[in-house]
N, C-alpha and C positions, 0 to 999 in steps of 0.2 A: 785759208789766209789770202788778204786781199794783193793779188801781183801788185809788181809795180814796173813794169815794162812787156811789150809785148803788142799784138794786134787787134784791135776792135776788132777785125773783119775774120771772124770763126763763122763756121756753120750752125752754133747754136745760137749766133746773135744775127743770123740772119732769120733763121727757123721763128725766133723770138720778134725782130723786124716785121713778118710775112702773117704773124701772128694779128700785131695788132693793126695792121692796116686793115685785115680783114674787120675786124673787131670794130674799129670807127667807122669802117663805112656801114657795117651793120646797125647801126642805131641813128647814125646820120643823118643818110638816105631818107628817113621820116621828117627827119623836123622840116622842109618848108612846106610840106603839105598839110602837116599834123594842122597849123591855124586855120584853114581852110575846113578841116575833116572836121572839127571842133563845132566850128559855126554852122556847120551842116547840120549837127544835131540839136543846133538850139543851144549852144555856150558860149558864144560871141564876147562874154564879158568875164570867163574863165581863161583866156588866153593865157594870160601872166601863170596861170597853175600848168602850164604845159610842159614847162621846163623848171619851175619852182619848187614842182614835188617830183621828178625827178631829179633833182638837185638835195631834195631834203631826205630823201631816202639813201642816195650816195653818202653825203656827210654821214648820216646816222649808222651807217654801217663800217665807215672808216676803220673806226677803233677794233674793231672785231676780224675788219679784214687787216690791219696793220698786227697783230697780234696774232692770227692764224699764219701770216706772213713769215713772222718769227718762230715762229711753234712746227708746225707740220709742211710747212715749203711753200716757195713760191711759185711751180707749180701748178698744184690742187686748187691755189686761192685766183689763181690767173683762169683755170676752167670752171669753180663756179661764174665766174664773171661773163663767161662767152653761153654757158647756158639758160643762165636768166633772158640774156639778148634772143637765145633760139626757143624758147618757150612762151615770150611775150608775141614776137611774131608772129606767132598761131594764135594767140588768145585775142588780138585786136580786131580780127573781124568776127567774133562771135560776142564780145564786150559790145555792144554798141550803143550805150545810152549816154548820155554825161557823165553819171556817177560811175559806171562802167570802165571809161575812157579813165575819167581820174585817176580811179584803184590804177589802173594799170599802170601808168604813170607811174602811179607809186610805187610799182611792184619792180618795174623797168630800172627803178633807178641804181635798184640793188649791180647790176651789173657792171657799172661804171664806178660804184663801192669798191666794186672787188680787183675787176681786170687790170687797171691801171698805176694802183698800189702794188700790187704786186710785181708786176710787170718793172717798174722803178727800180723796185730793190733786185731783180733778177737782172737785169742792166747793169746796175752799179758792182755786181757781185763779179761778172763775166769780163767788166774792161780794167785796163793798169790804172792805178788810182791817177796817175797824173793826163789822161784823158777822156773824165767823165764827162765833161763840158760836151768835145768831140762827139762821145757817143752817144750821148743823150740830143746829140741836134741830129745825126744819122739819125736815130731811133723817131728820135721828134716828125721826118724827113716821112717816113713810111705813114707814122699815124696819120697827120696832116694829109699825106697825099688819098688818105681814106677819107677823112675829113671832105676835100675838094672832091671827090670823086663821086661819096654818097648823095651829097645834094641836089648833084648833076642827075644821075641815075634816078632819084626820087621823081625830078618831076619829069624827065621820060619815061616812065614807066606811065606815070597816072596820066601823062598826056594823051597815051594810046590803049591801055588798057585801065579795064576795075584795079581803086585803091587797096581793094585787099591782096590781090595780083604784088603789090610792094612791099605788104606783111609778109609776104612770106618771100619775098627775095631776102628780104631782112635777115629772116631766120635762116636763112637759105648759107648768108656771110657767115652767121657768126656758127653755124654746123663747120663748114670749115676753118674756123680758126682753131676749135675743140679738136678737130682731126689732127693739124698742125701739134697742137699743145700734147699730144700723146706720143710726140715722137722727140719730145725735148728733155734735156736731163739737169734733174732736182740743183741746186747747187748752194741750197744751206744745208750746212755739214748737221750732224747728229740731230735729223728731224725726227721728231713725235708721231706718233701714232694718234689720228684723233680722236679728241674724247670731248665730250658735253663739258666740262667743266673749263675748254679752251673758252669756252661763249662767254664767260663770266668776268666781266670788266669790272676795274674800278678805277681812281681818280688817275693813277700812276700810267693806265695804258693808252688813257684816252689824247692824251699829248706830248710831244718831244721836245721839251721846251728850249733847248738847246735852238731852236731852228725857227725860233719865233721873227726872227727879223727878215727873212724870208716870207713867212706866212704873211706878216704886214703887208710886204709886197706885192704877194699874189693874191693876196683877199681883195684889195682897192682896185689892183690893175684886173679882175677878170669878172667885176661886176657891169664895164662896158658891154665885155662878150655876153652877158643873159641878157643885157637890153637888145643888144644885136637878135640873137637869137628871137626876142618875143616879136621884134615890130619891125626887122630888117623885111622881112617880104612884102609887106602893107607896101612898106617906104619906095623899095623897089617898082612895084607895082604901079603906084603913084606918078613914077618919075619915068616910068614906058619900058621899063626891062622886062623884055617876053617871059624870060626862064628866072622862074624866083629863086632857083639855087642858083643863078649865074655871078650875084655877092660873096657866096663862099667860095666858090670856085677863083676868083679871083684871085681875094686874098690868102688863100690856101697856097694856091700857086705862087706867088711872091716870096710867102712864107716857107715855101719849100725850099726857093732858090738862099735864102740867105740864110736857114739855119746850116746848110752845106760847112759856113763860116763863119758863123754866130758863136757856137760850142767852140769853136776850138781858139777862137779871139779873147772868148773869158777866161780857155785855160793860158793863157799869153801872159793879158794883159790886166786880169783880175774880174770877180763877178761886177763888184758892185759899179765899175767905168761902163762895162758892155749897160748896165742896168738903167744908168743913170741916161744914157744916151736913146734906150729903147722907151724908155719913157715919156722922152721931149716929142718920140714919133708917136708913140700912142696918142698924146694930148692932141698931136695936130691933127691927128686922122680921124680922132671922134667929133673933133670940132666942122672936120671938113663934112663928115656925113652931114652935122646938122646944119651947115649951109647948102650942102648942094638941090642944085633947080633943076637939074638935067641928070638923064642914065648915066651920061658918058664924067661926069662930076663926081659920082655915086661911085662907081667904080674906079675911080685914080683914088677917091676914098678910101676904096676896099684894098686897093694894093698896098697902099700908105700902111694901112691897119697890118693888111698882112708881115710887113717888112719890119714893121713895129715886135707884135707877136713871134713871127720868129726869128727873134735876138732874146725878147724874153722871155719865152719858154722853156730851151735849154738852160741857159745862162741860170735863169730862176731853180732850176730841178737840180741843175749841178753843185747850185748852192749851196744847197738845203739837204745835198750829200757830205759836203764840205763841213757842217756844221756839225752833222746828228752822229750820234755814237754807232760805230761799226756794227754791235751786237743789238742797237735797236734800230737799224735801220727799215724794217716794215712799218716799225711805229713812227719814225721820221718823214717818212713817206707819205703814211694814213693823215696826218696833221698837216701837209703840203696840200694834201689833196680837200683835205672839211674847209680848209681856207677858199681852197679853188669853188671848190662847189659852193659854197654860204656866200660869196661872190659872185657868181654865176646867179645863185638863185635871188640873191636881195636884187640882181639887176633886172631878173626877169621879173619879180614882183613893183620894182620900181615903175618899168616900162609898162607892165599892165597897169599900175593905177594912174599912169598918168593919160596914156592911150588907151582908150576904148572906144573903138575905130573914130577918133578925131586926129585927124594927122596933122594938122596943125601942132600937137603937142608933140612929134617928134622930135622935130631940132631941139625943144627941150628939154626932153629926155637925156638929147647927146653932148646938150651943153653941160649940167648936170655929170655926165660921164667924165666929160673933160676934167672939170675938178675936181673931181674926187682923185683924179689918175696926176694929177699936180699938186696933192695934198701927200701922194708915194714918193712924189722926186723930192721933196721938200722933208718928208721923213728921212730920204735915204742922204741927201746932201750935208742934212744940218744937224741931225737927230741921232742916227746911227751912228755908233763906236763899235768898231774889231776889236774882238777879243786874243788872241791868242791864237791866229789862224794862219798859215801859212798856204797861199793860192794852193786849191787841188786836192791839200791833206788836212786832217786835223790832229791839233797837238793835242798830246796825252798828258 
C-alpha cells in the first residue's frame, strides 16, 4: 500500500537514482556523434531516422513494457531495458552499413521502452504519495545529470580515440546499471511469474486514459526535444561551438539546478501552475535558438531550455501519477512515455525534412517548435478541466 508520509531518501531510491544515470548516460553519450557517423557511411539524408526509429521502437514497446510492469515487477522490466542498451553497444561497430545502422536504431530503441517506464512506477511505489513531485525531480536530477554527462563524454572520447572505442564505453554504462539493478528490491506486491501470454495486448492495455491530459502536454512539449536532438549539432557547429555535446551539457545543467524545486513547487502549489509557467519558458527558449547568430546566443538558449525542461518534467511525470489508477500504474506510465517518444520522434522527423544539411532552415524548424509548445499553454489554460483531483492524490 502506497505510504503516505515518510522519506524520499532510502537506499533503494538512491540504488534506483544511481541506476538510471548510469542508463542515460549510456545511450546519450552517442547521439552527437551518431549524425556525423551516419554521414560517414553515405546517409546524410537519413539523419531524422536517427532518433525517429529509435523513438518508434520505444513507443511500440510501451504497452508490453507498462503491462510486464504490472504483471511480474518493476525490476525485471527496468534490466531488460539496461540490456538492450549493453548489447547494442557491441553490435554498432560491426553493423556498419546504413541499413545496418538503421536496424540498430531500431533495435536500441527497445531499451528506452523498457527502462524508464518501469523505473516511474518503481519511483512512485517507494515515496509518500504527497511527494511525488519532489521525488520524481531528485530522480529527474540523476537522469539529466546522465543526460549532460553523456554528450560530453561522447565527443571526448571520438575526439581522441576510434568511434567504436564509445560503443563500447556505452555498453560499458549500461553493464553497470544491470549490476546496480540486481541489488534492488521488487516492490509490486504479488508479482507473476513470467509467461508468453504476458506479450499479448489488447486495446484496454495499450492506454490509461485517465492520464490523457498529461499526455497532451508531453506529446507537444517533447517534440522541440527530437528537433534538438536531429539538428542541435549542425546548429552548433555553424555558430563556432568546438564541443557538439556542449548544448546538452548546458541545458542539462540548468535543468539539474531547478528540478532540485521544480517537483516539490508542484506538490505546493499545484501541477498544472508549475506547467503553465514551464511552458511560457520552453516557447521562449525554442524561439531564442532559432534566432541566435553567435555560440554564446546558442547557449543562454540552451539554458533557458534547460530551466524550462526541468520544471516540466517532474511536474509533468507527477501528474500523470496523480491521475492514473494505483493498480495500473505501469500502464500509466507506458502511455506518458508513447506520448513522449511520438513527440520526440515526429520532431526528429520534422527537423529532418526540413533540414537536410541546409541550415538556413533551422530557425524554422524552431519557429515551428515554438507553436506548437503555445498551442499546450493554450490547451492547458482554456481547454483543460479538473476532474476530481486533489493536488498529490487521486480521488476514488
Amino acid at each position: 500500500m502506497q505510504q503516505s508520509s515518510g522519506s524520499i531518501y532510502t537506499f533503494q531510491f538512491g540504488l534506483v537514482c544511481l541506476s538510471s544515470f548510469l542508463f542515460s548516460a549510456s545511450f546519450n553519450m552517442l547521439i552527437p556523434e551518431l549524425p556525423a557517423y551516419l554521414t560517414s557511411m553515405g546517409g546524410a539524408e537519413y539523419k531524422g531516422f536517427i532518433i525517429a526509429l529509435f523513438t518508434l521502437t520505444a513507443g511500440i514497446s510501451r504497452p508490453f513494457s507498462g503491462k510486464l510492469t504490472d504483471t511480474i515487477g518493476r525490476v525485471p522490466v527496468m534490466a531488460v531495458g539496461s540490456l538492450v542498451c549493453f548489447l547494442c553497444g557491441f553490435l554498432y561497430p560491426m553493423l556498419t552499413t546504413v541499413a545496418g545502422f538503421l536496424f540498430l536504431r531500431l533495435i536500441h530503441g527497445f531499451s528506452t521502452g523498457f527502462k524508464p517506464t518501469a523505473t516511474a512506477a518503481y519511483v512512485a511505489d517507494l515515496v509518500p504519495v504527497n511527494r511525488w513531485g519532489e521525488a520524481m525531480g531528485v530522480h529527474g536530477v540523476c537522469f539529466s545529470t546522465g543526460l549532460a554527462i553523456g554528450p560530453a563524454i561522447g565527443s571526448l572520447i571520438t575526439d581522441h580515440f576510434d568511434i567504436n572505442i564509445l560503443f563500447y564505453c556505452s555498453s560499458l554504462f549500461a553493464l553497470l546499471s544491470i549490476v546496480i539493478l540486481a541489488n534492488m528490491k521488487e516492490t509490486l506486491p504479488n508479482k507473476e511469474r513470467f509467461r508468453f501470454s504476458h506479450l499479448k495486448i489488447n486495446r484496454k492495455d495499450i492506454i490509461e486514459w485517465r492520464v490523457i491530459p498529461s499526455v497532451i502536454i508531453i506529446f507537444m512539449t517533447y517534440i522541440s526535444y527530437g528537433a534538438i536532438l536531429t539538428v542541435i549539432s549542425d546548429w552548433s557547429k555553424a555558430l563556432g561551438t568546438s564541443n557538439k555535446g556542449m548544448f546538452f551539457m548546458v541545458f542539462t545543467l540548468t535543468s539539474l539546478l531547478i528540478r532540485f524545486v521544480a517537483g516539490k513547487a508542484s506538490d505546493n502549489y499545484g501541477r498544472p501552475v508549475i506547467l503553465k509557467f514551464s511552458l511560457v519558458l520552453l516557447a521562449a527558449s525554442t524561439l531564442w535558438i532559432a534566432l541566435a547568430d553567435t555560440s554564446f546566443m546558442l547557449m543562454s538558449a540552451s539554458a533557458l531550455y534547460g530551466v524550462a525542461t526541468g520544471m516540466l518534467s517532474p511536474t509533468a511525470t507527477a501528474w500523470t501519477v496523480d491521475l492514473s489508477d494505483p493498480h495500473h500504474r505501469g500502464k500509466a506510465m507506458a502511455t506518458m512515455y508513447i506520448a513522449l517518444e511520438a513527440g520526440i520522434g515526429l520532431g526528429a522527423l520534422l527537423a529532418g525534412w526540413l533540414f537536410i544539411d541546409d541550415l538556413a532552415m533551422i530557425p524554422v524548424t524552431f519557429y515551428a517548435c515554438t507553436g506548437i509548445t503555445l498551442i499546450a499553454l493554450v490547451y492547458l489554460q482554456f481547454i483543460y478541466k479538473p476532474a476530481g483531483l486533489k493536488q498529490g492524490q487521486l480521488i476514488k
